[in-house]
Structure formats: structure tokens, C-alpha cells
C-alpha positions, 0 to 999 in steps of 0.5 A: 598880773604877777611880777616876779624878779629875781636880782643880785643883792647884798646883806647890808642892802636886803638883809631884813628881806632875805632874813624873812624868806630865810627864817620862813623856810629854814627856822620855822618850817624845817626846824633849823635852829636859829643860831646856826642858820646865821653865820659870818658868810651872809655879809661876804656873800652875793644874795640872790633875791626873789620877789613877788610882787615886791614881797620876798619869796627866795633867795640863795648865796654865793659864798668868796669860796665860791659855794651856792647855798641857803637856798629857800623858795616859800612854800607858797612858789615851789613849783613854779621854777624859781629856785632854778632862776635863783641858781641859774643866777648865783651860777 
């Protein structure tokens, strides 16, 4: 059976997972180029973190300004609801 968790986290204590979901979706499928996927907000922000099966699949911000963001579902989890447990969560 699969186990999906989806939990508050910050940059300093996920960075590496949520950089893999991130560079997944934003770099690599949508073409966004690196450098502005990366900015001064991901060490202030709250990060939302998905996992299936330990392994990271979503994740979204919150902002100190209060702004949800930088939501990404892998390709292989659209569908399944969990981009509206990673806001429902961030809200």
C-alpha cells in the first residue's frame, strides 16, 4: 500500500527534496530556466512537502508576504489530488 504525506517543512531542513520536485517540474519539464526558479524567498518561506513513499513528488510555498507559490505535482501524481492537499495546507 502506498503512503502519501504531505507536511509543513522549511528550506534549511528539506531544501535537497523539495529542490528535486522543484527542478523536476519547473526546469526540466516546463523549461524554466534555473536561475530564476531560485530566489531569496525559499530560505524565509514555509514549504509544504509531499511524499510518496518517503520519495518527494509536490511541494508549494508560502511566502513572509503571505503569497502561496512554486507549486509542483510530479507528472507521475497529477490527478491524484494532491496539489489541492499542498494548498489546503499552505492555506
Amino acid at each position: 500500500m502506498d503512503t502519501v504525506e504531505v507536511v509543513l517543512t522549511t528550506w534549511s531542513t528539506d531544501r535537497t527534496a523539495l529542490r528535486q520536485v522543484r527542478r523536476e517540474v519547473f526546469i526540466v519539464e516546463q523549461s524554466v530556466p534555473e536561475e530564476l526558479e531560485w530566489d531569496d524567498d525559499d530560505p524565509v518561506s514555509v514549504h509544504a512537502l509531499a511524499t510518496l513513499n518517503r520519495e518527494p513528488v509536490g511541494t508549494g510555498r508560502l511566502t513572509p508576504a503571505g503569497k502561496i507559490g512554486r507549486v509542483a505535482v510530479c507528472q507521475r501524481c497529477r490527478g491524484s489530488g494532491l496539489g489541492l492537499r499542498i494548498m489546503k495546507l499552505l492555506l
